[in-house]
Phi, psi and omega in degrees: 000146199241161178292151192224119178230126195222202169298321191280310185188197169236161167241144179234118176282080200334143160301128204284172173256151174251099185243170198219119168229140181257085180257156181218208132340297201261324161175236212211096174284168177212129148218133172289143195253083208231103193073038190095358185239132214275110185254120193309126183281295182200146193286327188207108160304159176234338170211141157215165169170180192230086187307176183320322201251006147095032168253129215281130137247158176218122188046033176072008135296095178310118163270338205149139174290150168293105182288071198332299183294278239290322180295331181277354178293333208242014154221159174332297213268188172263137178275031170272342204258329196297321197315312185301307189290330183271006151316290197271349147280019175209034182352127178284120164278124199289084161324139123305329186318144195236133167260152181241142221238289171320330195102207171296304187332272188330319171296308159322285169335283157323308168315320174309307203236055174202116179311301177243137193213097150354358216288123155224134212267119236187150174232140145325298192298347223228107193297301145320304148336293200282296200277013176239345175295330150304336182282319201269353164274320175300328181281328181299319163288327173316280180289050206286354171308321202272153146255091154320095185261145164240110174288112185253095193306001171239350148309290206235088178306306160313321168304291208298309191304354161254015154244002154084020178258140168237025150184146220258180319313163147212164204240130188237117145281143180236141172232128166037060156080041209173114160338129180232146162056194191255145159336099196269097144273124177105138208301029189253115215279009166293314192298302179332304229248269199321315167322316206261334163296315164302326179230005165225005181062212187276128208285125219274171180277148181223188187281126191294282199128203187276128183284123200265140184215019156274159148275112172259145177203142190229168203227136200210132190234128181268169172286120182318094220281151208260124174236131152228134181238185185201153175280143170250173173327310182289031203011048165241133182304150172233146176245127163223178193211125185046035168088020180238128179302144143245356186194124188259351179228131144242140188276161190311114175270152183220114208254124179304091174329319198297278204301292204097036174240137166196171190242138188250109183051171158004311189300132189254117175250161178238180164254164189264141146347325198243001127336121186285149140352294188304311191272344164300314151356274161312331193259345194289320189273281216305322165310290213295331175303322194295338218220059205257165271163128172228002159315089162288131195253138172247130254211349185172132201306346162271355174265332186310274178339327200230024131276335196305304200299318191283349186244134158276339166235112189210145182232144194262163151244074186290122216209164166199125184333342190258001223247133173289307169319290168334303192283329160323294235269332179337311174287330161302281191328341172271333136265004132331277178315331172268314176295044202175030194301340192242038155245167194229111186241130190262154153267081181239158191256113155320331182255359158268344189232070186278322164317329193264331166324313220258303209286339182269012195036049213276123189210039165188161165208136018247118191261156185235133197213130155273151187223134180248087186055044158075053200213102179288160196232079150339284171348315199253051154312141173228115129274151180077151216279033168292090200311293178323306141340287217282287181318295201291336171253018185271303187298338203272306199280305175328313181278340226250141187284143183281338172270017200261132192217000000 
């Protein structure tokens, strides 16, 4: 797939995900499949399939549109063939889950006029929720006694605040109209399962599907998700993913040339793989345009040494990839760096450069340390993410005679 850089933004083409399921006797294994090598998920899957329009799900969680070749490259059958098989290894179920629709009215009512009654309080957004909604469409079926609500905390804004919740999924029992036992917050289906074992007894059987007494194993490869980012009217980048906004300010990425890899918050992505060299290139400057810069990252205490010596004016930013403050503060400095073109504003990462660290006595981050004809200027030190501090002595070193000690 190839890269896209226009007027409009850049597009970066995500590397696809790779999944592994096993059935066996025992049930359905799950593993992510990550550089060929299959790392265990879950022990026993509860769902998987593949809608009409080839989109992969697991456990009511989306993974991903299906990449037909590359997945019929990796298994026996055609993966036009998959949707039928993981039918039968997931036989479909006739939910019960009541979505509440109505409001407070609606809600109420139903608790009134149902001996056991089920809520479970739920987010789109909310990953748990999505990976726990089959155990609880599998329980709805079970239990055809019980009633079973599904609540959407950003629909009906009104339930929740009269149940008091505050974090999704949590699960509320009602006995003849009335809080029965205590409040489940979070997904956990054993406490779920005894409740419903304790006041409804044994769950009735439903269809296994067909019995397996082979290993089988299939193999699923998803289509790579599309990041795009772009300037908006406001000059701040905006993110989206596969055309749904995610972000309207995104802080800077920044992509490892070696690996094709960077991190958006916490999350690690990679780029695909199956990008040419030239158009990775090409996408790498174009990212890097976005975010532009005069911020030197110096990589080891003799590259320090021979800007200091070469330059009259300079400033370190001693920062580490873990440091919150650091990443706050990072786009000033960086709009610093461009209004100050004749100052030299260095980057160094205390835990790749700990020798230079140490010898500049650096013992907070983010520390800022000025050099005057290669001479630290102590006076105008900045610890810590103080933006205000930080401007006022940048204009302070700016103004000062380059032969000024």
């Amino acid at each position: 797939m190839a890269a896209e850089a226009d007027t409009q933004g850049v597009v970066l083409p995500l590397a696809s995900d790779s999944f592994q399921l096993i059935r066996n006797k025992q049930g359905v294994s799950f593993f992510f499949v990550n550089e060929g090598k299959p790392q265990l998920i879950r022990e026993a899957l509860s769902s998987a399939g593949v809608t009409e329009d080839g989109q992969v799900k697991f456990m009511g969680r989306a993974a991903g549109k299906i990449d037909f070749e590359k997945t019929n490259a990796l298994n026996e059958c055609d993966a036009s063939e998959l949707r039928g098989i993981l039918e039968g290894w997931f036989p479909p179920i006739e939910s019960r889950v009541q979505h509440i629709d109505g409001g407070l009215e609606q809600f109420n009512e139903i608790i009134a006029s149902n001996d056991l009654v089920v809520g479970k309080f739920s987010a789109e957004w909310c990953g748990p929720c999505k990976a726990i909604a089959p155990t609880i469409a599998k329980f709805s079926a079970q239990y055809p006694g019980v009633k079973f609500l599904h609540i959407d905390v950003d629909e009906q804004k009104a339930v929740k605040m009269s149940q008091n919740i505050k974090c999704m999924p949590t699960f509320i029992f009602w006995k003849n109209g009335a809080v029965f036992g205590e409040r489940i917050e979070g997904g956990d289906v054993p406490k779920i399962k005894a409740f419903l074992m304790a006041e409804a007894g044994e769950p009735e059987e439903l269809d296994a599907g067909e019995p397996f007494t082979e290993e089988i194993t299939l193999k699923i490869v998803c289509e790579g998700d599309l990041l795009k980012l772009e300037r908006n009217s406001e000059n701040k980048i905006t993110l989206s993913m596969n055309g749904v906004t995610q972000a309207e300010d995104c802080p800077e990425i920044k992509i490892d040339k070696k690996t094709r890899s960077f991190k958006l918050g916490r999350n690690p992505l990679q780029i695909s793989k199956d990008l040419p060299q030239e158009e990775f290139d090409a996408l790498f400057d174009a990212v890097a345009a976005l975010w532009p810069t005069n911020v030197i990252h110096v990589h080891n205490d003799a590259e320090f040494r021979q800007i200091l010596k070469d330059n009259q004016k300079v400033i370190a930013k001693f920062s580490a990839d873990w440091c919150g403050p650091c990443h706050i503060i990072a786009p000033k400095y960086t709009e610093l760096s461009i209004e100050y073109p004749d100052i030299k504003m260095l980057h160094v990462d205390v835990d790749q450069c700990q020798t230079l660290s140490q010898k500049e006595s650096v013992q907070a981050m983010p520390t800022f340390k000025f050099y005057l004809g290669g001479e630290n200027r102590s006076d105008l030190m900045v610890r810590g993410a103080n933006a205000a501090s930080l401007i006022a002595n940048v204009k302070a070193f700016a103004a000062l005679d380059a032969l000024e000690n």
